[in-house]
C-alpha positions as CSV (number, residue, x, y, z in Angstrom):
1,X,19.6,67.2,-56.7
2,X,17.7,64.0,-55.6
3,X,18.0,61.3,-57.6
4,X,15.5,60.3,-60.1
5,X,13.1,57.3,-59.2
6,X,14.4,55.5,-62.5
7,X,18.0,54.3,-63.6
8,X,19.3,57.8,-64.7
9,X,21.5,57.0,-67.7
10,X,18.9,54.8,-68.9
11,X,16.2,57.6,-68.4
12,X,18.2,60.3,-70.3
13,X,19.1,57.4,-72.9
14,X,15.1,57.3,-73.9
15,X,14.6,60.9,-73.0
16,X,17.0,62.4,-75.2
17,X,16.1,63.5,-78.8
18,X,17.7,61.7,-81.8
19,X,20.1,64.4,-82.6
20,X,21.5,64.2,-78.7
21,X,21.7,60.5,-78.9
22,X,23.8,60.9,-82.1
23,X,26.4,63.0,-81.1
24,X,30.2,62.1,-80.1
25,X,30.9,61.4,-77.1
26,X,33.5,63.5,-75.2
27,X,37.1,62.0,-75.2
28,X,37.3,60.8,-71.7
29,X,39.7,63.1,-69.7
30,X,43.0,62.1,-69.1
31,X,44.0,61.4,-65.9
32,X,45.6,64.5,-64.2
33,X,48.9,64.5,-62.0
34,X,48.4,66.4,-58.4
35,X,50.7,68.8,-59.5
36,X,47.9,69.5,-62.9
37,X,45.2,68.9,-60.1
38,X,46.3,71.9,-58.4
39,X,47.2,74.3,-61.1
40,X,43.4,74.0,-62.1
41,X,41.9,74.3,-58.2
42,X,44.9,76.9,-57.1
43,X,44.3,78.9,-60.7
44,X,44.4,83.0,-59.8
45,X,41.1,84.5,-60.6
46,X,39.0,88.1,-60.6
47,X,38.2,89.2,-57.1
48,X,34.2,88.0,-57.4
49,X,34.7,84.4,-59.3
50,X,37.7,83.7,-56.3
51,X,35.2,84.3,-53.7
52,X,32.7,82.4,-55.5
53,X,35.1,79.6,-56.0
54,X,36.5,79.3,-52.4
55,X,33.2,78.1,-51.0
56,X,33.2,75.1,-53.6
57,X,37.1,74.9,-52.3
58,X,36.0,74.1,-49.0
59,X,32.6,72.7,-49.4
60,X,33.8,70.1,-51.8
61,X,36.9,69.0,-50.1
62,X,37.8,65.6,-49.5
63,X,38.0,66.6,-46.1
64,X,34.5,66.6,-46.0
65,X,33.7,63.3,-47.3
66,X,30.7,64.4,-49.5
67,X,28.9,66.1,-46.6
68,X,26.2,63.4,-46.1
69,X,23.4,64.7,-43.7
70,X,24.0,63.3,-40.4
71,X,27.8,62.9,-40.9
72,X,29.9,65.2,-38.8
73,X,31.4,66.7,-42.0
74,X,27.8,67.6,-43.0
75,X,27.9,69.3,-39.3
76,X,31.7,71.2,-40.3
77,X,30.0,72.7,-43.9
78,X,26.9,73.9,-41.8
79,X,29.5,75.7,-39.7
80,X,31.4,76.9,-42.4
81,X,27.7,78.3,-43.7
82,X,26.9,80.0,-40.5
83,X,30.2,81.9,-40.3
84,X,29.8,83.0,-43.7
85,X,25.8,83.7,-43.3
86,X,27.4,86.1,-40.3
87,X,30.4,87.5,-42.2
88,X,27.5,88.9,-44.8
89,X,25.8,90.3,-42.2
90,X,22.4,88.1,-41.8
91,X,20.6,87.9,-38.3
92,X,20.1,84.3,-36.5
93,X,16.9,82.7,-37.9
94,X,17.2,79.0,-36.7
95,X,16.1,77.7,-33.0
96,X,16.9,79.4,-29.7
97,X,18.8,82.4,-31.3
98,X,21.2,81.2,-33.7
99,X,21.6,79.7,-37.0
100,X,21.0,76.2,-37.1
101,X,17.3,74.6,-37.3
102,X,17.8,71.2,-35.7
103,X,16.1,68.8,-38.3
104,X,15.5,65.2,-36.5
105,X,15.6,62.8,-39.1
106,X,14.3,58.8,-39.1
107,X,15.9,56.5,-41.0
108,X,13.3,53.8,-41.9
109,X,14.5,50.4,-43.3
110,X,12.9,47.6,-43.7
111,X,13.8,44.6,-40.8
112,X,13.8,41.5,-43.0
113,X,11.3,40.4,-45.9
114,X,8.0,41.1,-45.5
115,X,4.8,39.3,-46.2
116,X,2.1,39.9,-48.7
117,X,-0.8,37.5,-48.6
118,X,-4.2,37.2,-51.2
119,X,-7.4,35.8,-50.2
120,X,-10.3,35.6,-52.8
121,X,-13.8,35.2,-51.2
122,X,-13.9,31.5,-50.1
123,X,-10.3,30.7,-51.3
124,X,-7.2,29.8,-49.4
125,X,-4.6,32.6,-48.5
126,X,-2.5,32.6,-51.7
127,X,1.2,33.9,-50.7
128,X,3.1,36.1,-53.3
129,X,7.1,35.7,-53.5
130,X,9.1,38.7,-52.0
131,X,11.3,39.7,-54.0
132,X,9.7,38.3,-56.9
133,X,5.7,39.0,-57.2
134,X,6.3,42.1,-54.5
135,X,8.6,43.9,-52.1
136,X,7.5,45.4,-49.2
137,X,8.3,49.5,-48.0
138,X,9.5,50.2,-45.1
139,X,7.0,52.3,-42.7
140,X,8.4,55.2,-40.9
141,X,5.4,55.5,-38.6
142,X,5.8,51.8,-36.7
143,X,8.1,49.8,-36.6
144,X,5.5,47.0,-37.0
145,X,3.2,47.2,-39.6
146,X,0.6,44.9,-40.6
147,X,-2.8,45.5,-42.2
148,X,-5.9,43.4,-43.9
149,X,-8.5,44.6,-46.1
150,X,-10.0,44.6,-49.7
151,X,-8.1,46.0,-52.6
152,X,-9.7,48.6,-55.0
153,X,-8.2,49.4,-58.2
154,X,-8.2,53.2,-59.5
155,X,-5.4,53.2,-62.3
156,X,-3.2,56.0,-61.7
157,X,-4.9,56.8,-58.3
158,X,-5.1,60.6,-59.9
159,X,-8.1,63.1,-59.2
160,X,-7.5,65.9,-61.1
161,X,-6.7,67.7,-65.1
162,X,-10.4,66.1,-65.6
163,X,-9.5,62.9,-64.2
164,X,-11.1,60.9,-61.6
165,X,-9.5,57.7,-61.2
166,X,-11.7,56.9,-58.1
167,X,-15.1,57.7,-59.8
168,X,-17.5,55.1,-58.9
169,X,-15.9,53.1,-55.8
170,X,-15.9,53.2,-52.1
171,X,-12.8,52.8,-50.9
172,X,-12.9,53.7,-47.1
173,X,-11.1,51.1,-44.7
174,X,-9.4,49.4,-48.1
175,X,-6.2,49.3,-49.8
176,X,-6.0,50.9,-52.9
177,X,-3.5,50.0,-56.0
178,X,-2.6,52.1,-58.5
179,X,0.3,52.1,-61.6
180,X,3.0,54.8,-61.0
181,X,3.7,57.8,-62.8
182,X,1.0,60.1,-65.0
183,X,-0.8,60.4,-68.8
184,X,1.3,61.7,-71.0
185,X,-1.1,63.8,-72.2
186,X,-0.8,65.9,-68.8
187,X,1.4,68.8,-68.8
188,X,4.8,68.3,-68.2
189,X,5.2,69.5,-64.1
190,X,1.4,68.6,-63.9
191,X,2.5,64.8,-64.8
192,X,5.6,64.9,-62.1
193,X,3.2,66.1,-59.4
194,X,0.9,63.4,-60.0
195,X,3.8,61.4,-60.3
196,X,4.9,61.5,-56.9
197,X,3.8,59.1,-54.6
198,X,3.9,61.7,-51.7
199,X,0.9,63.2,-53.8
200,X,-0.8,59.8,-55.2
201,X,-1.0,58.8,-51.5
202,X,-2.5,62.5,-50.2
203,X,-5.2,61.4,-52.7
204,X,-5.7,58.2,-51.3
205,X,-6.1,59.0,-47.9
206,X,-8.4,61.5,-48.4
207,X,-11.1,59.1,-50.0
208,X,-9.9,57.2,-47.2
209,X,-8.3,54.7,-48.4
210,X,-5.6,52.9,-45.6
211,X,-2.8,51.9,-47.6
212,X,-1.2,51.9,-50.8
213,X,0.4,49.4,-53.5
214,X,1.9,50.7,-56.9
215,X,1.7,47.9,-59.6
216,X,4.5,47.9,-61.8
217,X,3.5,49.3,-64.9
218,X,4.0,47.8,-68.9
219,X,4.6,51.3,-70.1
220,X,7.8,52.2,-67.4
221,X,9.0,48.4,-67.5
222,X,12.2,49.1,-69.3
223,X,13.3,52.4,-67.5
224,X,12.3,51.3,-64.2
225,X,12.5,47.2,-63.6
226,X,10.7,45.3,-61.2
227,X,14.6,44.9,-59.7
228,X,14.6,48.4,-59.5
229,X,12.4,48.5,-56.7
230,X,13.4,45.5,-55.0
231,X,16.8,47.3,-54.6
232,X,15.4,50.3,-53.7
233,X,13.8,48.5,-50.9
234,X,16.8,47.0,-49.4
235,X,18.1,51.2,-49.0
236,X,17.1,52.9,-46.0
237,X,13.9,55.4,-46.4
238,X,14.8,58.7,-44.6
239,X,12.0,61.2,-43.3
240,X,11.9,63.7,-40.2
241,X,10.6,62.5,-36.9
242,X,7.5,63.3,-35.0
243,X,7.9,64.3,-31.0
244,X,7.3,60.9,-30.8
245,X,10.0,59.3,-32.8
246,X,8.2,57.9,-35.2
247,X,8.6,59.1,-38.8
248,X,6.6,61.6,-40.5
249,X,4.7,60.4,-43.7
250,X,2.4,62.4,-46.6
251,X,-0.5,60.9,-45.4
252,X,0.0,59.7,-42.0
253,X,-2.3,56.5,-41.6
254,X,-2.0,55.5,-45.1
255,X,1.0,54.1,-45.4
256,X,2.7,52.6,-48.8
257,X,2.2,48.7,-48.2
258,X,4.8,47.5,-51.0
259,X,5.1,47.4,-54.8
260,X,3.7,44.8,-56.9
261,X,5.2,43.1,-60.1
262,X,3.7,42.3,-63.0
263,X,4.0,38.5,-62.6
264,X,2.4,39.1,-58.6
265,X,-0.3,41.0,-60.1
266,X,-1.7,38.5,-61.8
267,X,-2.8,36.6,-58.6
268,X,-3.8,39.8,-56.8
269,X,-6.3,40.2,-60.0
270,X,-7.4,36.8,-60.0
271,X,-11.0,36.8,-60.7
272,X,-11.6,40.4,-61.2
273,X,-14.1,41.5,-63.7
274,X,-11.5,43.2,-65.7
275,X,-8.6,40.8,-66.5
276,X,-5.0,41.4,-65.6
277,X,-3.6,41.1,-69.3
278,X,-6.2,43.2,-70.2
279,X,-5.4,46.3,-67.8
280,X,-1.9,45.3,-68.3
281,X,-2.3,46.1,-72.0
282,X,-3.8,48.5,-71.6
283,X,-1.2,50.5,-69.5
284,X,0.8,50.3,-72.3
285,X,-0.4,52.9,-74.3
286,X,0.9,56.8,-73.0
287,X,-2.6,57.8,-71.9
288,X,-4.7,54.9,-70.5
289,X,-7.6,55.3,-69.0
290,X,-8.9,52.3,-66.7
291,X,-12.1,51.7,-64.7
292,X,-12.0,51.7,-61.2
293,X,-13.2,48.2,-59.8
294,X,-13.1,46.3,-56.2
295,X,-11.3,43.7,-56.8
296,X,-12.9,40.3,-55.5
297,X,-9.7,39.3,-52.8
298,X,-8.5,40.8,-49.3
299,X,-4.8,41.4,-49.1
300,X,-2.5,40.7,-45.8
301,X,0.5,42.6,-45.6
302,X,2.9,42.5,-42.8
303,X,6.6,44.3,-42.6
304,X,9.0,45.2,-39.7
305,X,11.2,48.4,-39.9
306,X,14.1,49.5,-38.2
307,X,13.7,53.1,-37.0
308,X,17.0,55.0,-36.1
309,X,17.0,58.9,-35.6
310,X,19.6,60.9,-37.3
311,X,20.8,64.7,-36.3
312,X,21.6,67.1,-38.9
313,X,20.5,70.5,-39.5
314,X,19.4,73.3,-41.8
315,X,21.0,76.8,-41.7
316,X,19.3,80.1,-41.7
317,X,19.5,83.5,-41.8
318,X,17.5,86.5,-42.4
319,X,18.2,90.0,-43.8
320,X,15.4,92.2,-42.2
321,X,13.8,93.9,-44.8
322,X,13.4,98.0,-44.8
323,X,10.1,98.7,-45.1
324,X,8.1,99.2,-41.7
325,X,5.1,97.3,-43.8
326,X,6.7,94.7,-45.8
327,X,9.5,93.8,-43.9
328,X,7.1,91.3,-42.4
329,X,6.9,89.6,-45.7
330,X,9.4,86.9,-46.3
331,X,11.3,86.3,-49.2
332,X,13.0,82.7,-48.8
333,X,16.7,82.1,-51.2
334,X,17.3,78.0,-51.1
335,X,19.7,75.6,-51.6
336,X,20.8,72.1,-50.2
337,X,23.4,72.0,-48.4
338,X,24.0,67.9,-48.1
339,X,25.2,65.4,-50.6
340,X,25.6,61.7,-50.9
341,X,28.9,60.4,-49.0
342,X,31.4,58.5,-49.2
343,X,30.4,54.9,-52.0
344,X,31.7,52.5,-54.4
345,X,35.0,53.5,-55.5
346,X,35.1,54.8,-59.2
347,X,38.2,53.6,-62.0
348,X,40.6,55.6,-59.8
349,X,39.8,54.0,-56.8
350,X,38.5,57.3,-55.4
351,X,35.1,56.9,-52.7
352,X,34.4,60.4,-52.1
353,X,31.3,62.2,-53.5
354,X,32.7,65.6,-53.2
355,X,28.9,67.2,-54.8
356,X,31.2,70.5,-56.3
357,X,27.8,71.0,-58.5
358,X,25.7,69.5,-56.5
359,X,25.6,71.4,-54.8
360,X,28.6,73.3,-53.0
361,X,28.1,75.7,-56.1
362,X,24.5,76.2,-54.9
363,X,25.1,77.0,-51.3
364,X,28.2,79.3,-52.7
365,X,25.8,81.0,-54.8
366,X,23.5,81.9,-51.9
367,X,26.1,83.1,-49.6
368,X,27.7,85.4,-52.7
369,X,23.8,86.8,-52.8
370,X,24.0,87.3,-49.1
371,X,27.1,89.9,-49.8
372,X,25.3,91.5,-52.9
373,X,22.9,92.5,-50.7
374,X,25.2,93.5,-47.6
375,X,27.7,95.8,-50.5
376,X,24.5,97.3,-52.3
377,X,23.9,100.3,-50.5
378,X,20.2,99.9,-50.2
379,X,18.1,97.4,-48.0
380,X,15.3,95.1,-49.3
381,X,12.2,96.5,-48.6
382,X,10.7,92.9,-48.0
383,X,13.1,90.3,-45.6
384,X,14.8,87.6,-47.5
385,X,15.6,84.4,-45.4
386,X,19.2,82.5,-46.9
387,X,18.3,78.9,-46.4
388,X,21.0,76.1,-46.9
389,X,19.1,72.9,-46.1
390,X,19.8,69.9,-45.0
391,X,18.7,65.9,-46.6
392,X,18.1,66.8,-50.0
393,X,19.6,64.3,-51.3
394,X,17.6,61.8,-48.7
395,X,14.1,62.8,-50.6
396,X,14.4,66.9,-49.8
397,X,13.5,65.7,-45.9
398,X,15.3,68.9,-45.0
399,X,13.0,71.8,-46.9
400,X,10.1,69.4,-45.8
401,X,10.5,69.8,-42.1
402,X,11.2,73.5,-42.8
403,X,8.1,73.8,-44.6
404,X,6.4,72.0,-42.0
405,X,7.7,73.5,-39.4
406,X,9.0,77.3,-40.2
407,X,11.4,79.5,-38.1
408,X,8.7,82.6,-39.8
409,X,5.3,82.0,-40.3
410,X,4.3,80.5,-43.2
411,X,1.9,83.0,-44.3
412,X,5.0,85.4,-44.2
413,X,6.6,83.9,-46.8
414,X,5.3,85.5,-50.3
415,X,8.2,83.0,-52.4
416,X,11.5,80.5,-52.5
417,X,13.8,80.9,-55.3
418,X,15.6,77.5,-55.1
419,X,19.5,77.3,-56.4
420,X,20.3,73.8,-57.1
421,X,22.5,71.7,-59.2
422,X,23.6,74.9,-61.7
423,X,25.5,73.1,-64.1
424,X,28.4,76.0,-64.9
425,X,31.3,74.2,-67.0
426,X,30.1,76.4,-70.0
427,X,29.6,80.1,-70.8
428,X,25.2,79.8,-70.9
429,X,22.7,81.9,-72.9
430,X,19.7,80.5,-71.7
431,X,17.9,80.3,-68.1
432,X,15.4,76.8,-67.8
433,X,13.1,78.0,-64.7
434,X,11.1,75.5,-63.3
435,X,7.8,76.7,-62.2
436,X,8.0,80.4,-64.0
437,X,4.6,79.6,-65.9
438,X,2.8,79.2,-63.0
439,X,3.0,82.1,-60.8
440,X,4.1,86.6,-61.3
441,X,7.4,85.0,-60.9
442,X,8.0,83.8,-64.0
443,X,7.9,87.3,-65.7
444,X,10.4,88.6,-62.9
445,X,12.6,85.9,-63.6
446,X,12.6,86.9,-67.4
447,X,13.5,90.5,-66.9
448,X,16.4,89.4,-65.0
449,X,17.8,87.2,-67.6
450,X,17.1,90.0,-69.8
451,X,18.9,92.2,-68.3
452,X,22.1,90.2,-68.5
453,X,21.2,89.3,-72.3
454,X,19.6,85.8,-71.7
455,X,16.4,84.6,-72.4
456,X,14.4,81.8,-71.0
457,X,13.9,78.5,-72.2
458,X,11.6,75.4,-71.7
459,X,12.7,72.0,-69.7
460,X,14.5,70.0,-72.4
461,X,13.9,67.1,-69.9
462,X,10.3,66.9,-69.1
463,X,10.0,63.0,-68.7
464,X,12.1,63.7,-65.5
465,X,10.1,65.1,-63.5
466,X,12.6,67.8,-62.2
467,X,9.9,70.1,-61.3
468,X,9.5,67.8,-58.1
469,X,12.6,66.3,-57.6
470,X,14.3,69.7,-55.9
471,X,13.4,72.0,-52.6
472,X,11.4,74.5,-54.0
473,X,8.6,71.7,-54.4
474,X,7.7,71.4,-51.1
475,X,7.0,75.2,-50.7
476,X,5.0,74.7,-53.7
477,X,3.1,72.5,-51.8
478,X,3.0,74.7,-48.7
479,X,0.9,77.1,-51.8
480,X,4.0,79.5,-52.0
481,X,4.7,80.7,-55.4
482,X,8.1,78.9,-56.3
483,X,10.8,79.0,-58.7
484,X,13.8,76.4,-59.6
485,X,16.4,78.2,-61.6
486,X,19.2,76.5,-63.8
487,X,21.6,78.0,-67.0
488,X,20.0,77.0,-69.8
489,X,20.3,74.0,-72.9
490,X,20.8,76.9,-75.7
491,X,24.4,76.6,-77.3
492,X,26.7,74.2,-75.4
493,X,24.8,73.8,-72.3
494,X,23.1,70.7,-73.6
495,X,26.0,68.8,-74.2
496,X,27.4,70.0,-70.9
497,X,24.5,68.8,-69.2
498,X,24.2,65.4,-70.6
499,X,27.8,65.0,-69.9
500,X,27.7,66.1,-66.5
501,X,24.7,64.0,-65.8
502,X,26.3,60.6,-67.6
503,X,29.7,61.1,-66.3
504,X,29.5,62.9,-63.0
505,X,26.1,63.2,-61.3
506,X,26.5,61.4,-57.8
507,X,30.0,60.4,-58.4
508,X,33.4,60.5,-57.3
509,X,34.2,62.8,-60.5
510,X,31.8,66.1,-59.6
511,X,34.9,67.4,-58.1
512,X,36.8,70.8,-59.1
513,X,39.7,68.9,-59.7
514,X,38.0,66.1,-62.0
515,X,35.0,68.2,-64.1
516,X,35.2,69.9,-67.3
517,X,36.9,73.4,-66.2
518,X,34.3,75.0,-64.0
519,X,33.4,78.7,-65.9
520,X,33.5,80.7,-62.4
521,X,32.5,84.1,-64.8
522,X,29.0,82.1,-65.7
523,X,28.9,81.6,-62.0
524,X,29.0,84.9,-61.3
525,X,26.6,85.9,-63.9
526,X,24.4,83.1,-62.5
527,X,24.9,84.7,-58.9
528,X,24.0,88.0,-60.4
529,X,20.3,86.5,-62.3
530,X,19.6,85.2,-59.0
531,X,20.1,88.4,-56.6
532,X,18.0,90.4,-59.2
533,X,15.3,88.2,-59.2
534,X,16.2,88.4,-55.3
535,X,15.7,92.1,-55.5
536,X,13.0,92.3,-57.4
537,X,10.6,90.1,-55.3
538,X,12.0,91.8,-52.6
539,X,11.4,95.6,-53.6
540,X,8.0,94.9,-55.4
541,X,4.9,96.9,-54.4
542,X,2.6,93.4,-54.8
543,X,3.9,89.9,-53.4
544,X,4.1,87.2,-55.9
545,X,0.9,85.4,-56.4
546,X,0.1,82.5,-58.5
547,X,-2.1,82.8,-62.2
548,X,-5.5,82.4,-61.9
549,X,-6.5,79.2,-62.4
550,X,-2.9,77.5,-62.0
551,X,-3.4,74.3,-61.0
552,X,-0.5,74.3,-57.9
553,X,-2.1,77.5,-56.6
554,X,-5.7,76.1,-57.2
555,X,-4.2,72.7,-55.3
556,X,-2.8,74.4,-52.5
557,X,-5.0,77.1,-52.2
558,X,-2.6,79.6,-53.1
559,X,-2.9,83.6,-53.4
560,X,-4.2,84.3,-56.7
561,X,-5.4,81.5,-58.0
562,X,-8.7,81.1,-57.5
């Protein structure tokens, strides 16, 4: 899973409930011999949980240094995916006849400081501190960037949930700023859509605004510090390239011109009508509501970025569907395929992100659905694509380009069920489904569990935007009804969660040899909620279509909403 725009352990720290943040910890582990190390990856096991388990065997090997896209070993595990997507019996459904979808990613980082310049009318330039009062992003579409106009302020920069942040200002040919995040008072995957800055700056450029700046917000300070996103800036940016080479943005033309702090936006407020410690106070409280107002200065900005293309790849294949009618409609299983490399070494001294979770047990789950399907006698009446995608982990870049440019036309596909991240060191009775409220989905999804005794369960987690921060999101925004599945918080899996996300998520430790004993038996079961779903959406006699009214479907202009 990508990770979260704020410091995680800090995040679930003032996310967790007081119960949670009371408990024990867990005993660290003791360190394990290689001999113990192998008696727990070499341990016999039934015929379906072995199968399951090899694929994390080989997916999460050192020998694969953590399968960062671009990274030959991210190339091997794609291999390794196609032979297996052909082993269960799935038709080519990348480029030219075989597997692979060549994904051309940019990285995009930034070439030295850049500038950021205020002018009030009939002032001098006034020149904010990078680093200090701003940082600057790096722009995928040039590698020179610079821009001058007037600044509007809109608050959140949100239209929408009976919200119009932009009410009562021009902002055509201007730069607009805005706080990150969402009200509190929005519903929970509501508030991470509007907390995306893919969506803030859709927003933006369609009132035509022609760049962006976030303002560091009072009411996120603690979780997510100014130094947060000067860091942040110093990291490459990744996105897919245009035939041109240039990096594809949200909203091409109105690019994200830096991030201000709270000491640099005092100058840029400097004689506005609405005073800084005022709007500053105000975006303290949960659900602020500010007044949009041109502010009385013209910002310069100026930044350099270093534009390098990477090759990687997602994997596809198809299972034609049975029906002479519906076979046309597409049914799309996904899961990332990538992880985050080789890093810092941990205690041990070990550099390797091996990703076991995160998410080798994903792409194992989709190729153990594959072979469900081949062994069950009985075709799909619908086709189901098996999709193993690339750059997750770089800002889901490689579900992006897929949704942007699809091997099957987009109007085939009727759904994704996305597999990501299932946390399986513990025997679950509950299923968390992100997105099953929105769409005929969800009540498909809660047969299922039924059927192997679990019921669903709500986000425990909503202040973490997960709804947006996995692959299925960027069907969503394609207006494909979408579901993210994961076993649920009931009985030990919140404990299992929090310590897999303090101890192990993104490090050297989310390793079969290092976890808690994975359960292979819930990973089964897991498998086995997923390919009924899977054959449900597949066999039905109406496509999934979203409630009427949803606000995704209604935002995307997807089947049954409106």
């Amino acid at each position: 899973m990508i990770r979260t725009t704020t410091p995680l352990a800090l995040a679930l720290m003032l996310a967790l409930p007081a119960y949670a943040q009371n408990a024990p910890a867990p005993a660290p582990a003791p360190a394990l011999t290689a001999a113990e190390r192998n008696a727990i990856v070499n341990a016999e096991l039934p015929a379906d949980q072995a199968a399951l388990k090899s694929h994390v065997m080989f997916l999460a090997a050192d020998a694969l240094k953590g399968r960062e896209a671009g990274s030959p070993e991210f190339e091997i595990a794609a291999q390794y995916v196609v032979s297996q997507f052909y082993a269960a019996g799935l038709k080519p459904a990348g480029d030219e006849g075989g597997y692979l979808q060549k994904v051309p990613l940019v990285s995009a980082k930034l070439d030295g400081p850049g500038t950021m310049t205020v002018t009030r009318k009939g002032g001098a330039p006034v020149a904010l501190e990078f680093g200090k009062d701003f940082v600057s992003s790096a722009n995928p579409e040039t590698p020179s960037y610079a821009v001058t106009a007037p600044v509007v302020f809109v608050g959140y920069g949100i239209v929408g949930q009976g919200r119009d942040d932009y009410r009562g200002v021009d902002v055509k040919g201007r730069i607009v700023a805005y706080f990150g995040g969402a009200p509190e008072s929005f519903p929970g995957e509501v508030a991470a859509h509007f907390s995306n800055p893919a969506a803030k700056a859709e927003i933006a450029a369609k009132h035509g605004a022609i760049a962006t700046i976030t303002l560091e917000s009072p009411h996120t300070v603690k979780a997510r510090p100014f130094s947060f996103y000067a860091n942040a800036a110093a990291r490459p940016r990744f996105t897919w390239g245009n035939p041109d080479g240039t990096g594809h943005i949200a909203a091409p033309g109105t690019p994200s011109a830096g991030t201000v702090s709270l000491v640099g936006a005092e100058k840029l407020f400097a004689g506005a009508r609405q005073k800084w410690a005022d709007i500053a106070k105000a975006a303290a409280a949960p659900d602020a509501v500010f007044k949009a107002e041109a502010l009385p200065v013209t910002v310069s900005v100026a930044a350099k970025t270093a534009l390098t293309p990477v090759k990687s790849y997602n994997v596809a294949g198809m299972l034609p569907g049975s029906d002479p009618a519906l076979s046309k409609e597409v049914v799309v299983l996904s899961a990332h395929l990538d992880h985050i490399g080789v890093g810092r070494p941990d205690k041990t001294g070990d550099t390797i992100n091996n990703g076991a979770l995160d998410d080798a047990v994903g792409i194992a789950s989709l190729i153990e659905e594959a072979k469900r399907f081949k062994t069950a006698g009985t075709k799909p009446r619908r086709s189901i694509l098996f999709l193993a995608v690339t750059a997750e982990e770089k800002g889901l870049v490689g579900s992006d380009y897929f949704a942007n440019n699809p091997t099957v036309p987009l109007s085939s596909i009727v759904a994704d069920v996305n597999l990501d991240m299932p946390i399986i060191t513990y025997k679950f009775q509950d299923i968390m489904v992100y997105g099953a409220g929105h769409s005929t989905l969800g009540p498909i999804v809660e047969r299922a569990g039924k059927a192997i005794g679990v019921p669903l369960s709500d986000d425990p987690l909503p202040g973490e935007n997960i709804f947006v921060r996995s692959d299925h999101y960027n069907f969503v925004r394609k207006g494909v009804p979408s579901v993210f599945l994961w076993p649920g918080a009931g009985g030990p899996g919140r404990a299992a969660y929090d310590d897999f996300m303090k101890n192990h998520y993104h490090q050297p430790s989310d390793e079969i040899g290092q976890l808690p004993a994975i359960d292979w038996e819930s990973g089964v079961r897991f498998v086995d909620v997923n390919y009924r779903i899977a054959r449900e959406i597949a066999d039905g006699e109406q496509r999934p279509v979203w409630n009427k009214g949803d606000f995704f479907g209604l935002t995307y202009n997807g089947p049954g909403a409106k």
